[in-house]
C-alpha positions as MATLAB code, in Angstrom:
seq = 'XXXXXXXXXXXXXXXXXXXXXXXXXXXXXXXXXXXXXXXXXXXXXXXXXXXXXXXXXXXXXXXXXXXXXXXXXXXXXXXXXXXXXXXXXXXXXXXXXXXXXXXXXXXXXXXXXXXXXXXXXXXXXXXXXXXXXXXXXXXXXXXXXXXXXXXXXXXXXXXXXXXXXXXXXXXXXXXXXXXXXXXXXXXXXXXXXXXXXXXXXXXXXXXXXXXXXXXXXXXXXXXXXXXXXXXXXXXXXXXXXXXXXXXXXXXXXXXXXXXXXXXXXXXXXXXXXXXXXXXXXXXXXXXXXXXXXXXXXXXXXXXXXXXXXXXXXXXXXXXXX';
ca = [
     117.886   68.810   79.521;
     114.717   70.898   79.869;
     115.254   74.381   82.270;
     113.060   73.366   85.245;
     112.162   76.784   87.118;
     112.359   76.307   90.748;
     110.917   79.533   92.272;
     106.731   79.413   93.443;
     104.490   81.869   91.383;
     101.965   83.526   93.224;
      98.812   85.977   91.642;
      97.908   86.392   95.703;
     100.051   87.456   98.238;
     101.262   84.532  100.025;
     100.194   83.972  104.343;
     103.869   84.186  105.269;
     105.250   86.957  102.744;
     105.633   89.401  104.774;
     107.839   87.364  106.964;
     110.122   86.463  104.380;
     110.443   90.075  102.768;
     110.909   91.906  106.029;
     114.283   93.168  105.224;
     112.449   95.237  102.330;
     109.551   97.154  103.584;
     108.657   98.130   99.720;
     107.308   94.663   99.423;
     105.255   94.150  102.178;
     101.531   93.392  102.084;
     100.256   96.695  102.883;
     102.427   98.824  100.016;
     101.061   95.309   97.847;
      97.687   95.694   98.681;
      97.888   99.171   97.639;
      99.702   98.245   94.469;
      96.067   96.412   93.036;
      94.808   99.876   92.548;
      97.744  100.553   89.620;
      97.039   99.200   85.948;
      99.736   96.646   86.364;
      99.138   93.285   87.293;
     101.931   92.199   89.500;
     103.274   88.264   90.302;
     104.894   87.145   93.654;
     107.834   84.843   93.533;
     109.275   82.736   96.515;
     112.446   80.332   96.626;
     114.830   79.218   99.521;
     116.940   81.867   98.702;
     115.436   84.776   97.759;
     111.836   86.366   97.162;
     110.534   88.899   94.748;
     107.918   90.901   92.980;
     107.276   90.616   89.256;
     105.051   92.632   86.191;
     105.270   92.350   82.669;
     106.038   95.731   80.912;
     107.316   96.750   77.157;
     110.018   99.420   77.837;
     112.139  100.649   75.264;
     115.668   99.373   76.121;
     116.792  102.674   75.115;
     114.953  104.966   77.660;
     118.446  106.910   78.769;
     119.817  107.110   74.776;
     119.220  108.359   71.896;
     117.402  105.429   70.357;
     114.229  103.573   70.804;
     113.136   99.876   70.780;
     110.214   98.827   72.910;
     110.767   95.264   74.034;
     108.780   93.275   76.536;
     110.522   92.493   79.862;
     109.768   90.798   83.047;
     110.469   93.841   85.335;
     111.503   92.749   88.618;
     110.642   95.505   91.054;
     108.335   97.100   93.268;
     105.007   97.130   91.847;
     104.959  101.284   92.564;
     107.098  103.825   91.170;
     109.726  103.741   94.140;
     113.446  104.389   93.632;
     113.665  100.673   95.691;
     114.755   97.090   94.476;
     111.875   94.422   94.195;
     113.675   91.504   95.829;
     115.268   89.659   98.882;
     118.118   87.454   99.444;
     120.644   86.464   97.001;
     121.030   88.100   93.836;
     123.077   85.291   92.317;
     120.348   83.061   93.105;
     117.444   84.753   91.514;
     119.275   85.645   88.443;
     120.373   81.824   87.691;
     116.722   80.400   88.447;
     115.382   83.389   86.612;
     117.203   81.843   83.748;
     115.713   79.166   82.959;
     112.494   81.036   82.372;
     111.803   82.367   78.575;
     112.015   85.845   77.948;
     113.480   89.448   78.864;
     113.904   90.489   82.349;
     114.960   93.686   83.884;
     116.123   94.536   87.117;
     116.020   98.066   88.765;
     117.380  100.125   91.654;
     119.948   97.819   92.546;
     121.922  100.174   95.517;
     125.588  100.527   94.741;
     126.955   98.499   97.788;
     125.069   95.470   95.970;
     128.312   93.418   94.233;
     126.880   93.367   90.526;
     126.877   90.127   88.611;
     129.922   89.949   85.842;
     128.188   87.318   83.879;
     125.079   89.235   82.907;
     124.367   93.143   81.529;
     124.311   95.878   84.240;
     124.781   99.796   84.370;
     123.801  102.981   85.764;
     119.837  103.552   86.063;
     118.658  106.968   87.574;
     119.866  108.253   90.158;
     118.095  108.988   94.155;
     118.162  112.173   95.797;
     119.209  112.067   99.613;
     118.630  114.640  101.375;
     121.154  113.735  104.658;
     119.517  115.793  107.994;
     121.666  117.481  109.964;
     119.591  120.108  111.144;
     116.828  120.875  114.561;
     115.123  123.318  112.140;
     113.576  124.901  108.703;
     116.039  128.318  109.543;
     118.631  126.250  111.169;
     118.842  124.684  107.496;
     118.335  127.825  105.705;
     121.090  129.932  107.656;
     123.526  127.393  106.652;
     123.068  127.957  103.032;
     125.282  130.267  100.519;
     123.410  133.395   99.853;
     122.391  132.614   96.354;
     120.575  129.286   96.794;
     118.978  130.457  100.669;
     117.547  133.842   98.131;
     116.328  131.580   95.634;
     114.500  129.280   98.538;
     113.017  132.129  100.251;
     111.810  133.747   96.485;
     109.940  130.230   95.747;
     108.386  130.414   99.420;
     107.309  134.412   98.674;
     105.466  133.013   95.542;
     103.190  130.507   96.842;
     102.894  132.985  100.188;
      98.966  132.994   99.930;
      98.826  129.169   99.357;
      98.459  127.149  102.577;
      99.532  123.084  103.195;
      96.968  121.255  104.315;
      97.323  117.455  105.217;
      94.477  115.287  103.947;
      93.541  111.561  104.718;
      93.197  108.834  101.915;
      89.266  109.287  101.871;
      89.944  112.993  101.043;
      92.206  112.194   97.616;
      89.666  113.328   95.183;
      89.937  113.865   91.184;
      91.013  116.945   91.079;
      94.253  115.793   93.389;
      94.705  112.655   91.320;
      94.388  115.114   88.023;
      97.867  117.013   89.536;
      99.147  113.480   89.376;
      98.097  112.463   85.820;
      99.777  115.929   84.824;
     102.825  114.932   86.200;
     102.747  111.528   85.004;
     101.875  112.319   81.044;
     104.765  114.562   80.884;
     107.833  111.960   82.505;
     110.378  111.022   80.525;
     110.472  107.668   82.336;
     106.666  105.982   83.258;
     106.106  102.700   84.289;
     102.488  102.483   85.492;
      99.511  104.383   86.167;
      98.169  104.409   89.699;
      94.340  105.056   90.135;
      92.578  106.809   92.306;
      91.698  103.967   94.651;
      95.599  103.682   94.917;
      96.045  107.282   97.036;
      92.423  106.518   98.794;
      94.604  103.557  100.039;
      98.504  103.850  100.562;
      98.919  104.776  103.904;
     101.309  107.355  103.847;
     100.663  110.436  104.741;
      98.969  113.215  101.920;
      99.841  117.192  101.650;
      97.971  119.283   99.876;
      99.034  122.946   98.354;
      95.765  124.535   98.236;
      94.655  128.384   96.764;
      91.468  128.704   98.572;
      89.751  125.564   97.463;
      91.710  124.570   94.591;
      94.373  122.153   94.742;
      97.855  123.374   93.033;
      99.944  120.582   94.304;
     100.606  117.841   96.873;
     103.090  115.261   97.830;
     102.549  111.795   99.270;
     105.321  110.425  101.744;
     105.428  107.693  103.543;
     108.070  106.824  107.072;
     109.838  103.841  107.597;
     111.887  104.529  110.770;
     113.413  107.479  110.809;
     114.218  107.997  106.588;
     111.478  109.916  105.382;
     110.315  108.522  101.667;
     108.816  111.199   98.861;
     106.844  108.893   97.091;
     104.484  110.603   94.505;
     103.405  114.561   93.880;
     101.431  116.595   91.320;
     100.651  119.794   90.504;
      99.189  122.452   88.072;
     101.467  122.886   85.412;
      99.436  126.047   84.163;
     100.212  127.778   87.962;
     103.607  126.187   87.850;
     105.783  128.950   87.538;
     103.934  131.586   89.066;
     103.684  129.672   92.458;
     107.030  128.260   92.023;
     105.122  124.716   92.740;
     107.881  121.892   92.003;
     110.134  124.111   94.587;
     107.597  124.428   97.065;
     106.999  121.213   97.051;
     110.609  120.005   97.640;
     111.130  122.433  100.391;
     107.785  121.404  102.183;
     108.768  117.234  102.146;
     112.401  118.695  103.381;
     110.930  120.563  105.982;
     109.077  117.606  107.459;
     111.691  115.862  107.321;
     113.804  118.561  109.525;
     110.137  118.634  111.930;
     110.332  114.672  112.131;
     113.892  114.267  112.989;
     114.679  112.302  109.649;
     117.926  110.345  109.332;
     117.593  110.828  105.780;
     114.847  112.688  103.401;
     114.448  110.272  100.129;
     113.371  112.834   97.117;
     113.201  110.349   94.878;
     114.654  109.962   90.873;
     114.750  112.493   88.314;
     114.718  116.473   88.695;
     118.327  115.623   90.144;
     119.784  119.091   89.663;
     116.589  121.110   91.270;
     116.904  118.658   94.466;
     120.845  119.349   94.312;
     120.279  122.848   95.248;
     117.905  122.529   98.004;
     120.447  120.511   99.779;
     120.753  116.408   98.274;
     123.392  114.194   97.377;
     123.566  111.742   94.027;
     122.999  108.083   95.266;
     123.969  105.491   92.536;
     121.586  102.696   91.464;
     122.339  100.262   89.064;
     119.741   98.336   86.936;
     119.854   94.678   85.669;
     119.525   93.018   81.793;
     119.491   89.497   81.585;
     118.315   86.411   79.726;
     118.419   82.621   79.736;
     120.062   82.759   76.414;
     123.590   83.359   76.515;
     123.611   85.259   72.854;
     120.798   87.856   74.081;
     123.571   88.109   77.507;
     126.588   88.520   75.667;
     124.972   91.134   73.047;
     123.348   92.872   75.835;
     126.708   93.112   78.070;
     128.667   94.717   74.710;
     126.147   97.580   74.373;
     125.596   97.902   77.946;
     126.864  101.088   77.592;
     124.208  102.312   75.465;
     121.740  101.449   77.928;
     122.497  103.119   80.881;
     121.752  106.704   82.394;
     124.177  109.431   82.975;
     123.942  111.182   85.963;
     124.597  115.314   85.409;
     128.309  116.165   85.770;
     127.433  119.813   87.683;
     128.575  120.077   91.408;
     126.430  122.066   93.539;
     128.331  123.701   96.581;
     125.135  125.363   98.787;
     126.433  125.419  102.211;
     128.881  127.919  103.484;
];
């Protein structure tokens, strides 16, 4: 009997999508809209029971190994580089109809309180950075620190000293910010897509520039939704790097607007896990998702499952007194 595909394929983003992804703010319109501006085209999928976003993508199923073999998946996620899932409603659900579709697909950032599927390939993807607020202020934060790591925060602050923050709107995002990103982008382990300029002109979130004088050496883009402050994208210049202490600089500043705003929770994003360890986060899980409507491809997948997943770093970071 022929595999009849029940979920609705959309190019456009359908009148009542936002009503059906509200639990998932990663997926509505706006962050979609935004999305157009990246070189991925990206597909909208809606069913009784769940809803999600879709690109096509060759990854090598290797990325967190030693090997390499670029295959072409079906990623189902966010069509941005956020440490967020792509879907809502019932996991079960979308992985059996996503079965009887041809081909590779590949879930990511599945949260660890999500009960995995047995049936079908999962492990360990990279890990987010939570930075849990507990504090009224920048030197509230600071004088809670051990000696070593509060020194090392106040060194990378002395560094960039004559650099000043300056908050920019989406018109502002010129080339020579969006080069900071490319630099940063050509030299990850781990990228997915390119987003253009038009893409920062557009996101509203809000922009922060490092600047020395005129020139841009780095700047973050975050983004609220209630009170969990999201680190979305940054750049910088890698050839001012270390003398500013820029990647440090610009952790502290999207902590310390998180502190100013009252933030639940500061989201620093995946990779760089150890350097956001010592300015004060905590390792949250997330799990990514293999899976095909053949059962061999399933079964071989689940036995070197193993192979395909990331390993967090083992080192424990103790920085408060």
């Amino acid at each position: 009997m022929k595999k009849i595909f029940k979920g609705q394929l959309y190019k456009q983003i359908p009148q009542n999508w936002d009503e059906l992804t509200k639990e998932n703010p990663w997926l509505n319109s706006q962050v979609l809209t935004s999305a157009e501006y990246s070189n991925t085209p990206f597909s909208l999928v809606t069913h009784p029971n769940y809803c999600c976003c879709e690109y096509k993508q060759v990854l090598n199923i290797f990325s967190f190994g030693r090997f390499k073999l670029n295959l072409p998946f079906t990623v189902i996620a966010p069509p941005i580089s956020v440490d967020e899932c792509g879907f809502v409603g019932d996991l079960e659900a979308l992985i059996e109809d996503y079965k009887n579709r041809k081909g590779l697909f590949l879930m990511l950032n599945i949260k660890q309180n999500q009960k995995l599927p047995t049936a079908v390939a999962s492990g360990k993807t990279l890990s987010t950075a939570i930075f849990n607020n507990k504090f009224q202020t920048d030197k509230e934060f600071l004088m809670s620190l051990r000696s070593p790591y509060r020194r090392r925060i106040n060194k990378a602050k002395q560094k960039a000293s004559s650099l000043i923050w300056r908050e920019i709107q989406g018109y502002a995002f010129d080339e020579k910010i969006h080069e900071l990103y490319l630099n940063v982008l050509n030299r990850s382990k781990y990228p997915i897509e390119t987003l253009g300029l038009d893409f920062f002109k557009n996101i509203q979130g809000q922009i922060h520039v490092l600047y020395n004088g005129v020139d841009p050496m780095a700047f973050v883009l975050i983004k609220w939704h209630d009170r969990n402050l999201h680190f979305l994208f940054g750049g910088m210049n890698y050839m001012k790097r270390d003398e500013y202490d820029l990647y440090y600089n610009m952790l502290l500043k999207i902590i310390e607007m998180g502190i100013e705003g009252n933030a639940l929770k500061v989201d620093l994003g995946q990779t760089a896990e150890s350097s956001k360890c010592r300015v004060g986060c905590q390792l949250e899980e997330k799990y990514m998702i293999l899976f095909s409507g053949n059962i061999i491809i399933n079964r071989v997948a689940k036995l070197f499952s193993r192979f395909l997943e990331y390993s967090p770093p083992k080192e424990k970071y103790h920085i408060y007194k």
